[in-house]
N, C-alpha and C positions, 0 to 999 in steps of 0.2 A: 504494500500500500504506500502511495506517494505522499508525503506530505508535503503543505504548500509553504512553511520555513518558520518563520519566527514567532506568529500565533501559535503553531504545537507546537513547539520549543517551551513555549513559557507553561501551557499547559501541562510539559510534564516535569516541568520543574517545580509547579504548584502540585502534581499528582508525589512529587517524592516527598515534599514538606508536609503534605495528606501522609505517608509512611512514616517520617519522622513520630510525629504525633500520634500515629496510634500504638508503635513500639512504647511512647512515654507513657500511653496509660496504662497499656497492659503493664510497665512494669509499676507503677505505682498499686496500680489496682492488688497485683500479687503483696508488694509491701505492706498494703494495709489489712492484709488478712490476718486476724487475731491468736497471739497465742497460744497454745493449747491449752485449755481449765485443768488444773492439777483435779485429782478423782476424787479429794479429801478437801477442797472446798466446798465451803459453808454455803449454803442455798439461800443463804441471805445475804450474799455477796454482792455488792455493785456491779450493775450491767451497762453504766455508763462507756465504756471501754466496748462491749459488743456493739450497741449500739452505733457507735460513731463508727466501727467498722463497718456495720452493715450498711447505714448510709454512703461509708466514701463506694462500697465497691457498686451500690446502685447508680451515684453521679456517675463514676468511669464506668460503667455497665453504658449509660443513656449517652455518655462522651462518645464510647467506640461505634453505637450504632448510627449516633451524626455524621460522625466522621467517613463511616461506611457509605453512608446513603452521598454525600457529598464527592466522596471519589466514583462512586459509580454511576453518578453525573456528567462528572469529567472526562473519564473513558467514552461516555457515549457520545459525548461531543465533539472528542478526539476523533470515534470513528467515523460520523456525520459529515465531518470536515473531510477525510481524507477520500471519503466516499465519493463526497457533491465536489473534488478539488477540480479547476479546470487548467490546463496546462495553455502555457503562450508561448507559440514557435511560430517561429518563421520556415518558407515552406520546404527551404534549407536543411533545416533542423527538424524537421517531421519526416522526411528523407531518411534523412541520417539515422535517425531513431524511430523508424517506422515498426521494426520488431515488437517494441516496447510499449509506443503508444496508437497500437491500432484497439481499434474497438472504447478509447478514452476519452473525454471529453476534452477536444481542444480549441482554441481560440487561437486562427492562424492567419496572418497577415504575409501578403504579396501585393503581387503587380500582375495586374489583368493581361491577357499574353491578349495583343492586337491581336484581330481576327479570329478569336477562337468562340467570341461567345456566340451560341445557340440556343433557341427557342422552342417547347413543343406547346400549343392549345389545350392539348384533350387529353391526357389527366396534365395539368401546369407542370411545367418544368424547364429549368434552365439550365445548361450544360455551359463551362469554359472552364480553362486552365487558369492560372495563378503560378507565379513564375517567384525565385529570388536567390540568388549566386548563381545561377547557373543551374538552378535546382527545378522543375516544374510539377504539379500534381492536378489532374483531372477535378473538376469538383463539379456534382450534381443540386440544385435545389430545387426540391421538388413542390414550390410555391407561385400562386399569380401572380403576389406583388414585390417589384424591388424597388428600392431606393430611387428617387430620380436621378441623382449623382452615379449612378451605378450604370455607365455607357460605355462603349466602345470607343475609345477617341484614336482613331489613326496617330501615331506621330508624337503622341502625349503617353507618359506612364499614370495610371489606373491607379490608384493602393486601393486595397481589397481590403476589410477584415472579415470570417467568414468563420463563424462558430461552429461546431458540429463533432461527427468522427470519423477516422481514418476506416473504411469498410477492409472486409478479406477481399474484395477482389482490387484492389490499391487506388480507389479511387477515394476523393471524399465527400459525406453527406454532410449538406449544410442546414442548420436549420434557422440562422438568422446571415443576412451580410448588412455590412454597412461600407461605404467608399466615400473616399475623398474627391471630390471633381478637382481635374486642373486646376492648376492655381490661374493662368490665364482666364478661367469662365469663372471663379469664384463670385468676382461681384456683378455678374452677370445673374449667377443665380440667387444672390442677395435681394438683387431688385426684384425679382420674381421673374428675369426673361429666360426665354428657353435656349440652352445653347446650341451653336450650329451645328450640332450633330446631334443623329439618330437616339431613340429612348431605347431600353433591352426590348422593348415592349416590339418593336421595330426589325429585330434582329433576324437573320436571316432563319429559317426552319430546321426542324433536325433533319439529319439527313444530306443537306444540302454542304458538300464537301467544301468548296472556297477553301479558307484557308488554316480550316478551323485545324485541330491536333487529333493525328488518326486514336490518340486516347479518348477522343470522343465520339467517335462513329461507334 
């Protein structure tokens, strides 16, 4: 299980000071156990002395089970965490480490490879590659709607981010993207104008070879 770094960190350095402290009760708890009564005391002997033992060992009795209940709190959030963690590569680095993290939640950032994106109508679906060192990966989204910044710009780099997971057959399923438009159309799309290239909505059919990446036929 992956953790995501400094938040479980501290939680299990909080789960050993939880260890610390129940080692202290138990040994206090055993400290305070009373005496043996010699077999020739008087029955009308002070039981002051029981008494206060029976009390410390119920407080560290109700200590240890706070304390229990508290770390097994921690554990579960520890697991929840490592569980729901999402990993951030670039598509370089999901390449590289594809062994490792296919089938995991990743948050992967690239550059729309020109000409690759594809369109299907009938069930929705968008096909394009995502590129970075030299690295490339297939990505399917199987949604109606994208981003308006999320175009094909001839001649301009793309940045993608494109959450999802790495599938067994090496492609990736996305289930959210978001893109940065050129920095040229930026205040273009500030003002609300459309810039002078095509929406995904626009994009050529699946199928239709051009110049898309045979990863995506």
């Amino acid at each position: 299980m992956a953790l995501p770094g400094g938040h479980d960190y501290a939680l299990f350095r909080e789960m050993s000071d939880l260890d610390e402290q129940l080692a202290q009760a138990i040994a206090e708890s055993e400290a305070a156990e009373p005496a043996a009564v010699p077999a020739k005391a008087s029955a009308t002997s002070p039981r002051t002395g029981d008494d206060s033992g029976a009390a410390q060992r119920r407080r560290n009795t109700g200590l240890l089970v706070a304390l229990t209940a508290i770390a097994a709190a921690i554990i579960a959030v520890v697991m929840s965490s490592g569980q729901a963690a999402v990993y951030s590569k670039g598509v370089d680095q999901l390449i590289a480490d594809k062994a490792r993290l296919t089938g995991r939640a990743v948050r992967l950032d690239g550059t729309l490879v020109s000409g690759s994106l594809r369109r299907r109508d009938s069930p929705c679906e968008y096909r394009f590659s995502l590129s970075k060192n030299g690295a490339a990966v297939p990505v399917r989204y199987a949604q109606c709607v994208v981003p308006d910044t999320f175009r094909d710009v001839p001649g301009s780099d793309v940045r993608v981010t494109v959450e999802g997971v790495l599938e067994q057959g090496g492609f990736f399923s996305a289930h959210q993207i978001m893109a940065k438009c050129p920095s040229k159309y930026e205040e273009q799309m500030r003002k609300g104008d459309r810039p002078p290239y095509p929406a995904a909505s626009q994009a050529p059919p699946l199928g239709d070879p051009g110049r898309a990446s045979a990863q995506q036929r």
